[in-house]
C-alpha positions as CSV (number, residue, x, y, z in Angstrom):
1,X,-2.1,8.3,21.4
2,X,-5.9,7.6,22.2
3,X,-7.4,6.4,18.9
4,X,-10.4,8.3,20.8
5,X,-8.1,11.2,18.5
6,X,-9.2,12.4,15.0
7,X,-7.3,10.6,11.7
8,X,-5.9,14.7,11.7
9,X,-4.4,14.5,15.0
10,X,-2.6,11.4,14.5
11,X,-1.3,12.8,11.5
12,X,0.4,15.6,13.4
13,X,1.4,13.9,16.5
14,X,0.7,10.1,16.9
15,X,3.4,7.9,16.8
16,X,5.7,10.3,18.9
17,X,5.5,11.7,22.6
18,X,8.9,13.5,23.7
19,X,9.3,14.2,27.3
20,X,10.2,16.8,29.3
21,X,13.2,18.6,27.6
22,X,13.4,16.0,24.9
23,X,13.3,16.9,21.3
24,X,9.6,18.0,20.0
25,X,11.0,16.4,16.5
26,X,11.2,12.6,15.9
27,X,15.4,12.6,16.6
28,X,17.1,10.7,13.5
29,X,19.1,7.9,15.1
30,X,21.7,7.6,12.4
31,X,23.5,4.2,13.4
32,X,23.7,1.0,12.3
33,X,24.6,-0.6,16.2
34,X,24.1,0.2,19.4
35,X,26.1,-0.4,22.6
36,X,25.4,-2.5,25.3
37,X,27.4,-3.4,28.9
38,X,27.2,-6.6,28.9
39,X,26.4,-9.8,26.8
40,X,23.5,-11.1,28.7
41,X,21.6,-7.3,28.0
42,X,22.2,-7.7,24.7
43,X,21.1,-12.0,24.6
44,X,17.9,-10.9,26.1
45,X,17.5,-8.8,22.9
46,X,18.3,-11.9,20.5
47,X,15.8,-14.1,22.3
48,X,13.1,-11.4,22.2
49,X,12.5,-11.0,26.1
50,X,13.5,-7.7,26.2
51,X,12.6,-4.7,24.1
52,X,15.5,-3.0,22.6
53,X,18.2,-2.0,19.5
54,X,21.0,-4.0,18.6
55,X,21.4,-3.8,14.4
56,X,19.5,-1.2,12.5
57,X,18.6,-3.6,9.9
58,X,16.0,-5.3,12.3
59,X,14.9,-2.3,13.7
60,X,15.7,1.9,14.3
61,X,14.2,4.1,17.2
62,X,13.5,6.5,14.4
63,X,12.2,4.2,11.7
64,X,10.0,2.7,14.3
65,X,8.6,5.5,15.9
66,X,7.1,6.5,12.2
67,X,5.5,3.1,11.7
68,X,4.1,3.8,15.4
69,X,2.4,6.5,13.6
70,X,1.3,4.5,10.9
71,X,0.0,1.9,13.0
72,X,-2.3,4.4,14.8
73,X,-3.7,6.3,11.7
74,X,-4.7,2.4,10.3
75,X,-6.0,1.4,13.2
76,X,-3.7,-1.8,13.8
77,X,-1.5,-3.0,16.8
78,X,1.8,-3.5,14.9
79,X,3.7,-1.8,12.2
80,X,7.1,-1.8,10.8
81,X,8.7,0.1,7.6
82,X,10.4,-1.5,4.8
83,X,12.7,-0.4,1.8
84,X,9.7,0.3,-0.7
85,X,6.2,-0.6,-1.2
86,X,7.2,-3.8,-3.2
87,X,9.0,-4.6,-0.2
88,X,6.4,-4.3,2.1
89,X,3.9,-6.5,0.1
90,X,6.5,-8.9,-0.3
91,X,7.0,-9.7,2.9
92,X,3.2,-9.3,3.8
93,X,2.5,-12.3,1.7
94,X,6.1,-14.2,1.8
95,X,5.5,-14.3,6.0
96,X,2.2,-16.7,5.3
97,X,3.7,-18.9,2.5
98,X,5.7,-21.3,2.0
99,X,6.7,-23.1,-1.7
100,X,3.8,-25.5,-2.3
101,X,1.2,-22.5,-1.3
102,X,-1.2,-20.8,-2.9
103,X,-2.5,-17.0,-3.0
104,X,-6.0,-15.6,-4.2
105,X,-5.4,-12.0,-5.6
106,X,-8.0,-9.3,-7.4
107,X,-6.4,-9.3,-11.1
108,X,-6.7,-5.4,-11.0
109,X,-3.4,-4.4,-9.0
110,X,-0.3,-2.5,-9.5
111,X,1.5,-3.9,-12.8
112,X,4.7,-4.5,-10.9
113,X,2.6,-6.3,-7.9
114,X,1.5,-8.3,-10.8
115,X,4.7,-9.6,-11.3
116,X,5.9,-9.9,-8.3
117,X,3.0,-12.5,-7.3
118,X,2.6,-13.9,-11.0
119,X,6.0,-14.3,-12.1
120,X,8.9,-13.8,-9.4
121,X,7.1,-15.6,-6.8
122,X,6.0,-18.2,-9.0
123,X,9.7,-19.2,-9.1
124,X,9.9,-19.8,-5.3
125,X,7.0,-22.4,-5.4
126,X,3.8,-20.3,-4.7
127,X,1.4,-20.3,-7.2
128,X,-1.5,-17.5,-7.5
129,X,-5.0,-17.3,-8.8
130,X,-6.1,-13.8,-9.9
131,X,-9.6,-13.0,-10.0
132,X,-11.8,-10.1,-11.1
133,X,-12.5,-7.3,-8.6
134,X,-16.3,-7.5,-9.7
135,X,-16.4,-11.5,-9.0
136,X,-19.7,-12.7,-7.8
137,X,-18.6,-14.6,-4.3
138,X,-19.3,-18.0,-6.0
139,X,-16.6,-17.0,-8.5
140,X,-14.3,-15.9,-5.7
141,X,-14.4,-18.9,-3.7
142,X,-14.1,-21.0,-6.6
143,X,-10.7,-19.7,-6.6
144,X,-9.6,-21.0,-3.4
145,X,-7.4,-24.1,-3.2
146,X,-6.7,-26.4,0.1
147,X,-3.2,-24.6,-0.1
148,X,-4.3,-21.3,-0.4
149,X,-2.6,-18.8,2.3
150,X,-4.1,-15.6,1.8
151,X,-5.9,-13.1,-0.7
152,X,-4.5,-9.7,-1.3
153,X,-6.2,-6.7,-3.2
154,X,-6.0,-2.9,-3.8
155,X,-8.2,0.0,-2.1
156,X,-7.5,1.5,-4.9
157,X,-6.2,-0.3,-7.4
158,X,-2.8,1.6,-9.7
159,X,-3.7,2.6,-12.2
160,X,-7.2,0.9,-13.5
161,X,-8.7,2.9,-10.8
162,X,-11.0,-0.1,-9.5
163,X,-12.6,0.0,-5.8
164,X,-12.0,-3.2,-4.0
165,X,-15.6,-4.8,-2.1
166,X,-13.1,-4.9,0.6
167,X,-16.1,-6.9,2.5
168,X,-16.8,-9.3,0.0
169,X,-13.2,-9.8,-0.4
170,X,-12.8,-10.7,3.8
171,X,-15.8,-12.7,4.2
172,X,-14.4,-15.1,1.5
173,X,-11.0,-15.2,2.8
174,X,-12.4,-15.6,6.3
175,X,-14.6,-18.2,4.9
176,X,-11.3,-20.2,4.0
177,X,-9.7,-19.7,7.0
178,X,-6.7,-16.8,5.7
179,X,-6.2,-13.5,6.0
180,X,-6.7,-10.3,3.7
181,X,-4.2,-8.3,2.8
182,X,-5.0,-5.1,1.3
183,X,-2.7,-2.2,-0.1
184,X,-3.8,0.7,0.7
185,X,-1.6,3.7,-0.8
186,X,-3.7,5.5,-3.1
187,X,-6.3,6.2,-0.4
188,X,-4.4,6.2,2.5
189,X,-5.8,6.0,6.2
190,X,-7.0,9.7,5.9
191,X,-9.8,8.4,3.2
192,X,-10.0,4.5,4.1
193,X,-9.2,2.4,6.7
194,X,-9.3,-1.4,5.8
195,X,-8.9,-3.1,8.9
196,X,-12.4,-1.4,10.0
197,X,-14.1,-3.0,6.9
198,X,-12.6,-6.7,8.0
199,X,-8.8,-6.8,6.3
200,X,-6.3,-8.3,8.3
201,X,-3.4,-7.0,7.2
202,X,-2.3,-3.5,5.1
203,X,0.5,-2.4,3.3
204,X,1.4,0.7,1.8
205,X,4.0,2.4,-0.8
206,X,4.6,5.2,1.3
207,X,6.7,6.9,-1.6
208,X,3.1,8.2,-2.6
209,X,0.7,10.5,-0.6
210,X,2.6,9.4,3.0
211,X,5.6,10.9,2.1
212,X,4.4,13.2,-1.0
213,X,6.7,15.0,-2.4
214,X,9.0,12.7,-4.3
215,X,11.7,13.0,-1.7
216,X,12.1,9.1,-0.4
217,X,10.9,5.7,-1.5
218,X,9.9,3.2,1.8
219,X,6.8,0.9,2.2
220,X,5.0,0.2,5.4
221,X,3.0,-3.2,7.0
222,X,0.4,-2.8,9.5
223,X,-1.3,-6.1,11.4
224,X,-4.8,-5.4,12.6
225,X,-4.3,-7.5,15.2
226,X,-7.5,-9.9,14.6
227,X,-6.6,-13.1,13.2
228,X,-6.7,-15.9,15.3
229,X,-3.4,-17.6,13.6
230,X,-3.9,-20.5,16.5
231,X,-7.4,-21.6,15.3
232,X,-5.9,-22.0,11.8
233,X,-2.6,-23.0,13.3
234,X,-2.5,-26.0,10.5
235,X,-2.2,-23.2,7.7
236,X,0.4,-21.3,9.0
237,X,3.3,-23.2,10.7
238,X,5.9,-20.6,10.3
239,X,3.8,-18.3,13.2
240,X,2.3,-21.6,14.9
241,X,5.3,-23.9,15.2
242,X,8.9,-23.2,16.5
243,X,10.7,-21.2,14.6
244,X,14.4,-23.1,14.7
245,X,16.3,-20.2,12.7
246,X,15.2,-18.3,16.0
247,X,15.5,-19.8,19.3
248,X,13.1,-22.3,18.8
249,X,10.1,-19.1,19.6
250,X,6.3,-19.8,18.6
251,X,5.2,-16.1,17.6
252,X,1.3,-17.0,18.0
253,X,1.9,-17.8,21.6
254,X,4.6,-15.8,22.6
255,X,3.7,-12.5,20.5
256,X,-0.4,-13.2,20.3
257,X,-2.8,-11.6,17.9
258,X,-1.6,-8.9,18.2
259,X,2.5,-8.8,17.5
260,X,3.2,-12.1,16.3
261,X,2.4,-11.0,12.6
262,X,5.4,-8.0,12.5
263,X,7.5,-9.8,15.0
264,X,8.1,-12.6,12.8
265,X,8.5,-10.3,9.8
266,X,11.0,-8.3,11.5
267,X,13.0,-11.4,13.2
268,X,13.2,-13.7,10.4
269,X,12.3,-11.8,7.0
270,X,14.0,-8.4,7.9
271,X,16.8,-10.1,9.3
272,X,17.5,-12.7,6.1
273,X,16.6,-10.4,2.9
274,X,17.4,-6.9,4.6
275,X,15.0,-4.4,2.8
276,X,15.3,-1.9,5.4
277,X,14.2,1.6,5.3
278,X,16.7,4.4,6.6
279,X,16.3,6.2,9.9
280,X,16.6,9.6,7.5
281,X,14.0,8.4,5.0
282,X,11.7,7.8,7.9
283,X,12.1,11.6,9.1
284,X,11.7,12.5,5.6
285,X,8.3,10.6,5.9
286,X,7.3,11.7,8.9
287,X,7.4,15.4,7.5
288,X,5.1,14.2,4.9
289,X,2.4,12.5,7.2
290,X,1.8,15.6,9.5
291,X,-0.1,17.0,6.7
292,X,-1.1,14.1,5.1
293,X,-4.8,15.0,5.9
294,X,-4.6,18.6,4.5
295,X,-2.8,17.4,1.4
296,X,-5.4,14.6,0.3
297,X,-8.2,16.8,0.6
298,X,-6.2,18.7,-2.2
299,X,-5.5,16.6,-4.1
300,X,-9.5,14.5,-4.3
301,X,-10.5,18.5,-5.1
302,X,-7.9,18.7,-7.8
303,X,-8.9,15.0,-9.0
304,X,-12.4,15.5,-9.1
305,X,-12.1,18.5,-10.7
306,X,-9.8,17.4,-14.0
307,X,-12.4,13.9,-13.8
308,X,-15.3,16.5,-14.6
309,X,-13.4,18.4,-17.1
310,X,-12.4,15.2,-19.0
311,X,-15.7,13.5,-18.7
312,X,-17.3,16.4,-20.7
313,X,-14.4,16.6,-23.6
314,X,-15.4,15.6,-26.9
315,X,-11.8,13.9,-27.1
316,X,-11.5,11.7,-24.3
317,X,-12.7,8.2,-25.2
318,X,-13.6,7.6,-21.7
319,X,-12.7,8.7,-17.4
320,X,-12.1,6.3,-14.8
321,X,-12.5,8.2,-11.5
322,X,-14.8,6.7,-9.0
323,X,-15.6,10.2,-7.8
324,X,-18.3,10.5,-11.0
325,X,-21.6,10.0,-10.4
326,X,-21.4,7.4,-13.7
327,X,-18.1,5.7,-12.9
328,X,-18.4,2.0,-12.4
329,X,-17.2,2.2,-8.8
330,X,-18.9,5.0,-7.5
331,X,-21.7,3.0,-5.3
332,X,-18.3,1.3,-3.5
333,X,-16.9,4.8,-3.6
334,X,-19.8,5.8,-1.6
335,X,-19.4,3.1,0.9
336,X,-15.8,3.3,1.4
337,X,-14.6,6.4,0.4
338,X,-17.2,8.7,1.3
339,X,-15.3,11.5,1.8
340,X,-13.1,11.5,-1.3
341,X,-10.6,8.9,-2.9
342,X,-7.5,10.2,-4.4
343,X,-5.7,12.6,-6.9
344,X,-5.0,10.3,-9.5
345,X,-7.4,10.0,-12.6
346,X,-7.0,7.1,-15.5
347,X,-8.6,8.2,-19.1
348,X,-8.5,7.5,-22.5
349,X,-7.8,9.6,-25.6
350,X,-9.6,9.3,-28.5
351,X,-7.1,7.9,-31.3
352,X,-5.4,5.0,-29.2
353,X,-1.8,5.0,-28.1
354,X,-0.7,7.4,-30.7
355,X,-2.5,10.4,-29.6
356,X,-2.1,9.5,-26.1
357,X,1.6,10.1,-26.7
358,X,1.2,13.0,-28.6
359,X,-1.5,14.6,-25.6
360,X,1.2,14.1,-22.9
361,X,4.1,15.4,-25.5
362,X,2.2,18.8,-25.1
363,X,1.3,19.1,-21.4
364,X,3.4,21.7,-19.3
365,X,2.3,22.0,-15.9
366,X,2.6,18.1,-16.0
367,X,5.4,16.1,-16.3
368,X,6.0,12.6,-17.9
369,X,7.2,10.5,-15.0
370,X,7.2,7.2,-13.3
371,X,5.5,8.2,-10.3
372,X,2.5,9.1,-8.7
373,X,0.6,10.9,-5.9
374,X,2.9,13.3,-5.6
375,X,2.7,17.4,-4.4
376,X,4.0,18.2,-8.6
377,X,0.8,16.7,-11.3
378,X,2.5,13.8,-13.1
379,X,1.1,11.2,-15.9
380,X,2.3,8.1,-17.3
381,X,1.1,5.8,-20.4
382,X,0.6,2.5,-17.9
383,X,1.1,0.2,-21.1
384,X,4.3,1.3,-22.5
385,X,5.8,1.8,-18.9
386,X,5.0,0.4,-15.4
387,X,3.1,-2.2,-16.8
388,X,5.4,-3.3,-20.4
389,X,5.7,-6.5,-19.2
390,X,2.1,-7.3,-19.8
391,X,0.1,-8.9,-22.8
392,X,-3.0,-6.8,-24.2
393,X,-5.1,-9.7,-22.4
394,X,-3.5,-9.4,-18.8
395,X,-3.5,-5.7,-19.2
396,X,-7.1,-5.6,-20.0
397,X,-7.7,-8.1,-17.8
398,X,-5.9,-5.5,-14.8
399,X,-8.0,-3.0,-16.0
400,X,-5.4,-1.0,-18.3
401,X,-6.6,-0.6,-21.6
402,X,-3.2,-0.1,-24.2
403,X,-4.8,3.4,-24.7
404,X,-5.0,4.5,-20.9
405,X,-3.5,8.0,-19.8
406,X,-2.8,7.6,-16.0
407,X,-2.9,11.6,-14.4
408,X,-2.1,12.0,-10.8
409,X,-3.6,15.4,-9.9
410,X,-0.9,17.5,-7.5
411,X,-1.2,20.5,-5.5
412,X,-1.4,22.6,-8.0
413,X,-4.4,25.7,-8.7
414,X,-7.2,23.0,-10.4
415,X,-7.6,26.1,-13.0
416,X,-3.9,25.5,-13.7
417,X,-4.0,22.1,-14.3
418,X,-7.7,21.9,-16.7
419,X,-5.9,24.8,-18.5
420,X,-3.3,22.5,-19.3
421,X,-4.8,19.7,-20.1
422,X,-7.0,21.8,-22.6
423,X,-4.0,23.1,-24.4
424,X,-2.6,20.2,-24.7
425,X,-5.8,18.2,-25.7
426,X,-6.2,21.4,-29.0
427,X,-3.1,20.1,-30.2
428,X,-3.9,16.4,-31.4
């Protein structure tokens, strides 16, 4: 569709345009192969000179039409849908690097991101430098190397809360000649849209708000189309150079700006590590975005809400929520999220881990689970959970104190929910 249309009416209808007498739902095309009449249809396909199915691990009609969608709400020019969200950072980063390479990252991200760069990366040969979200730019560009590949960072980072300078962050990795790459789940398109504040490249868990109701996990990758991978072409030989595991293509100049990014994904990650989402978890999702901008306005009501109850209550030790007036974040807020942020709320109780346990113990309307931005309210204790695997220094250093309660506001009545949290709160 136009991107002339409102972020609402891509919700409902981008991505999809039926014909005459053709179904008004995205069909679910439930195969893994497709037929062809001859071997020389389906070679065109293998050499990329035609457009086309052949194996539904590459690609789906169905899966793709829903990163279509996804594509237009971010504002990009190619999009493709992967297993989970881990997946779909994984290969954002894995498609620039190479063992040897380097990656600048904000330190306050997703515990399991975390990992994934710090630890299971690490084993494959790419080393990472994590730096503060608040960095001055002096500190972030000391934190480039001659091998670094790209710099990643979180809208909205899980659970800390923090609001990434998403400009600061592009100027220095344009400075250095590599891309951004930001995750954007916890705002989604409907609140922010990185690629218009000079990312490159965004990823999303669409298990959260896109799909929103707990019913599928998948991830998404969008390419904004900008970066020039030929002027940098030293940097990044796997888009710049033949590709021998693939006919020998050069995705910069065959694909461009614009498609080289996802094509090479798709034929060469997708292809070798298989994290593929399912044509019926992409209907599933697809169900979930076409009221994507009706539930997030929700859900930042129901957040800001239980953020101004807890601010006021003698036993919270402290709110992270950047809708506050006082919250560390909310001048970035402003900027980039000036319409709201998300549902989810980070906060401490008074009396450490202990009665932070004890405080959940006693809610009712909201459940103890490892998820989040979701239609039902959940909560999670980050430390003892999603992010165990970290120190009291790296969780600190995330933005996760050992104390922090991590509330993802739902759908819920807002009176519901503070009533909740109050009766629960009387009990410690």
């Amino acid at each position: 569709m136009s991107q002339n249309y409102s972020i609402n009416t891509l919700c409902v209808q981008g991505g999809y345009h039926p014909g005459n007498g053709e179904p008004r739902q995205i069909p679910i095309v439930q195969s893994t192969t497709f037929k062809y009449d001859s071997s020389d249809e389906m070679g065109k396909l293998f050499d990329l000179e035609a457009s086309g199915y052949f194996y539904s691990r590459l690609q789906n009609p169905t899966c793709d039409t829903v990163a279509a969608k996804i594509t237009e709400l971010e504002g990009g020019t190619a999009g493709m849908l992967t297993s989970s969200g881990q997946a779909a950072n994984f290969f954002a980063l894995f498609n620039l690097c190479n063992a040897g390479d380097h990656i600048v990252s904000s330190s306050s991200i997703y515990g399991g991101t975390f990992n994934l760069i710090a630890v299971t990366m690490a084993k494959m040969g790419i080393t990472a430098t994590f730096v503060s979200p608040d960095c001055t730019e002096e500190e972030l560009d000391a934190a480039f190397t001659p091998n670094t590949k790209v710099v990643f960072g979180e809208t909205i980072a899980n659970p800390a809360l923090t609001v990434l300078d998403i400009e600061k962050f592009a100027a220095a990795a344009h400075r250095h000649g590599v891309p951004l790459v930001v995750d954007n789940t916890f705002a989604t398109p409907v609140n922010c849209r990185p690629l218009s504040w000079g990312a490159d490249i965004v990823t999303h868990s669409t298990t959260k708000y896109m799909d929103g109701h707990g019913g599928c996990v998948g991830g998404a990758i969008v390419d904004g189309g900008k970066f020039d991978w030929m002027a940098h072409a030293d940097k990044f030989p796997g888009l710049t150079t033949p590709d021998e595991s693939y006919h020998g293509i050069t995705y910069a100049e065959r694909f461009g700006k614009e498609g080289a990014f996802i094509t090479k994904a798709t034929a060469q990650l997708m292809r070798d590590l298989g994290c593929v989402q399912s044509p019926m978890s992409a209907y599933m999702l697809n169900l979930g975005l076409e009221s994507l901008h009706v539930r997030m306005a929700r859900h930042c009501e129901n957040g800001q809400a239980v953020a101004e109850f807890l601010a006021s209550h003698p036993k919270i030790a402290y709110v992270n929520y950047c809708g506050l007036p006082g919250d560390k974040y909310h001048a970035l807020a402003q900027k980039y999220l000036p319409n709201g942020s998300c549902g989810v709320v980070s906060f401490g109780v008074k009396g450490g881990r202990e009665a932070a346990a004890n405080f959940m113990a006693h809610l009712k309307v909201a459940a103890i689970e490892t998820h989040v931005a979701d239609a039902r309210t959940c909560c999670l204790h980050p430390a003892s959970s999603t992010h165990r695997q970290m120190n009291d220094e790296q969780l600190i250093a995330a933005g996760v104190q050992p104390d922090l309660v991590r509330m993802s506001c739902g759908l819920e009545d807002k009176r519901d929910l503070i009533a909740d949290i109050e009766q629960a709160l009387a009990q410690i």
